[in-house]
MIFI-79476 format. One record per residue (C-alpha): residue in one letter; residue number from 0; chain; y, x, z negated. Coordinates in steps of 0.001 Angstrom, whole numbers, plus 500000, padded with zeros to 6 digits. Example, Ala and Ser with C-alpha at 12.3 -4.5 7.8 and 13.67 -1.06 7.14 Angstrom:
MIFI-79476
(rec "A"; 0; "A"; (495500; 512300; 492200))
(rec "S"; 1; "A"; (498940; 513670; 492860))
end
This chain:
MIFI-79476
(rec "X"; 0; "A"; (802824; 670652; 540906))
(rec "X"; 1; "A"; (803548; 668453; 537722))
(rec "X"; 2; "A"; (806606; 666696; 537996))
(rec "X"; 3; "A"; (808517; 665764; 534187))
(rec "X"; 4; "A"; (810043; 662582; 532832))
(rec "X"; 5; "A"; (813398; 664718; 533902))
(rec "X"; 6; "A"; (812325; 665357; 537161))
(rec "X"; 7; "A"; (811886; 661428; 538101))
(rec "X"; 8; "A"; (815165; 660338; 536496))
(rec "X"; 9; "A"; (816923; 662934; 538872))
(rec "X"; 10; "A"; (814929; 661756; 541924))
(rec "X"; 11; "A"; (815224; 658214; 541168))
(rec "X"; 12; "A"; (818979; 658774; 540492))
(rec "X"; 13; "A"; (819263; 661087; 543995))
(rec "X"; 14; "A"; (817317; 657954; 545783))
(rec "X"; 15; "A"; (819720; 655376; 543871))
(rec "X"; 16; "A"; (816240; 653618; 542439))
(rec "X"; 17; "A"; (815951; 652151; 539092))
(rec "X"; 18; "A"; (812413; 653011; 537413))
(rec "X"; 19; "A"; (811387; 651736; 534391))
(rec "X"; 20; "A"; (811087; 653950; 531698))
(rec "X"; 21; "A"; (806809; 652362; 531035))
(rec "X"; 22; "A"; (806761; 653300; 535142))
(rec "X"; 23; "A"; (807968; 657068; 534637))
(rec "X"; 24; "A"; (804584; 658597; 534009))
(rec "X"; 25; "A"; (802914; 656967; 536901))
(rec "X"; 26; "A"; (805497; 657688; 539443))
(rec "X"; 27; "A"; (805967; 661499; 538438))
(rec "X"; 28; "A"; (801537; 661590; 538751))
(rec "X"; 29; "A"; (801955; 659816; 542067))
(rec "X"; 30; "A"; (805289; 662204; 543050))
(rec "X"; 31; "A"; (803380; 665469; 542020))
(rec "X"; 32; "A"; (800228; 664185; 543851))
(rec "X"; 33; "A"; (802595; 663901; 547296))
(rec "X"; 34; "A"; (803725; 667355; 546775))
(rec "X"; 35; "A"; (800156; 668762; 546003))
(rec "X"; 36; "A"; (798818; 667231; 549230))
(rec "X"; 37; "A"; (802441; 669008; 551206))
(rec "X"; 38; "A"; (801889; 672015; 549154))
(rec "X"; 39; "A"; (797993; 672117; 550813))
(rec "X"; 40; "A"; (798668; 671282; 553929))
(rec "X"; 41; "A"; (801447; 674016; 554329))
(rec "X"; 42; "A"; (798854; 676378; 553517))
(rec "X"; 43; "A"; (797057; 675717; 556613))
(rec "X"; 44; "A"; (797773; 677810; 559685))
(rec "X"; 45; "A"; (799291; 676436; 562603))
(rec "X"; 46; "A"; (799626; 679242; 564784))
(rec "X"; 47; "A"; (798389; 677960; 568490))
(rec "X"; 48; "A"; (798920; 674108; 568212))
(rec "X"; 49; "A"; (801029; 672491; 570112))
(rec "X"; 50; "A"; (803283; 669947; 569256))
(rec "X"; 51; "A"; (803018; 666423; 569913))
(rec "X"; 52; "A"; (805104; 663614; 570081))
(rec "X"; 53; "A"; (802565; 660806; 569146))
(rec "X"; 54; "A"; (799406; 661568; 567927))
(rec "X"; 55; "A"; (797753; 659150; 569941))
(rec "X"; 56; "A"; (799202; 661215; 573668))
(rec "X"; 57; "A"; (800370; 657424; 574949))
(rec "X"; 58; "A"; (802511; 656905; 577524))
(rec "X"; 59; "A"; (805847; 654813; 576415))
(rec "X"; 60; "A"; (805398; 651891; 578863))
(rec "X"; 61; "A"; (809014; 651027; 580472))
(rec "X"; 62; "A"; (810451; 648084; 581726))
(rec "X"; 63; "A"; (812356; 648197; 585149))
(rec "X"; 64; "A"; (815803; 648779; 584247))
(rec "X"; 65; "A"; (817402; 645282; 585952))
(rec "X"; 66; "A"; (820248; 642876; 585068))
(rec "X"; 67; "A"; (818572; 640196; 583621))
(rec "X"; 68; "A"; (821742; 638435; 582660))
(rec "X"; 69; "A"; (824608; 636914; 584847))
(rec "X"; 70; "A"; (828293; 638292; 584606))
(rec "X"; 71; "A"; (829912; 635560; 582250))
(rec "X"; 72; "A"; (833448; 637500; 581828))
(rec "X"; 73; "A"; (835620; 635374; 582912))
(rec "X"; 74; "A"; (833980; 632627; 580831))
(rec "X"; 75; "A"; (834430; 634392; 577538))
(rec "X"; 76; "A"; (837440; 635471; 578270))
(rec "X"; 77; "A"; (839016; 632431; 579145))
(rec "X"; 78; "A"; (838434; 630997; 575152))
(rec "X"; 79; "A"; (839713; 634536; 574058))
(rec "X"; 80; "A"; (842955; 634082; 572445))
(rec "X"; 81; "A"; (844565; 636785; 574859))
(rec "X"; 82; "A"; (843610; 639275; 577483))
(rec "X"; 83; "A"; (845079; 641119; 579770))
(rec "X"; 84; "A"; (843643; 643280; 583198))
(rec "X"; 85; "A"; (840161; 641991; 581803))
(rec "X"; 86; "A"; (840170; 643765; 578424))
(rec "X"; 87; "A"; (840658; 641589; 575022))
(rec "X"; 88; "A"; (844033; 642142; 573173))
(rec "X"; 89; "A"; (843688; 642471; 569588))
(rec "X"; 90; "A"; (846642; 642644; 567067))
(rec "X"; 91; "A"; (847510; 646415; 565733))
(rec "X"; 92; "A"; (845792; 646900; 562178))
(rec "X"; 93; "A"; (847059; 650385; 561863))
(rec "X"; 94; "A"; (850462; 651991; 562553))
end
């Protein structure tokens, strides 16, 4: 797929990029050649694989879910400028 001058302005202008105009022809070659290599590789026929959520089958390694950090509440709250039943009170920005 060759991709014109036109064809990069709108897809710069749709990805809010600025190309310059000495760029254009190199982008659109590089463009079309992204859409030649999705163009081939939806010929190929899938039928049978499985999906996969990382191509490398790793296990996510986890961290314990603990509290690492003390309850400093009160603390915070006490330089708040007011609070009330624990919660912060903020002044009404819309009526």
């Amino acid at each position: 797929m060759s991709l014109e001058q036109s064809d990069v302005d709108k897809i710069a202008h749709l990805a809010r990029l600025e190309i310059a105009a000495d760029d254009v022809p190199e982008v659109a070659r590089n463009l079309s050649n992204i859409l030649d290599l999705v163009a081939q590789m939806d010929t190929i026929d899938t039928d049978g694989v499985e999906p996969m959520a990382h191509p490398l089958e790793m296990a996510q390694r986890l961290r314990e879910d603990e509290v690492t950090e003390t309850d400093q509440r009160e603390r915070f709250q006490a330089i708040a400028p007011q609070t009330e039943n624990g919660l912060y009170l903020v002044p009404r920005v819309i009526e």
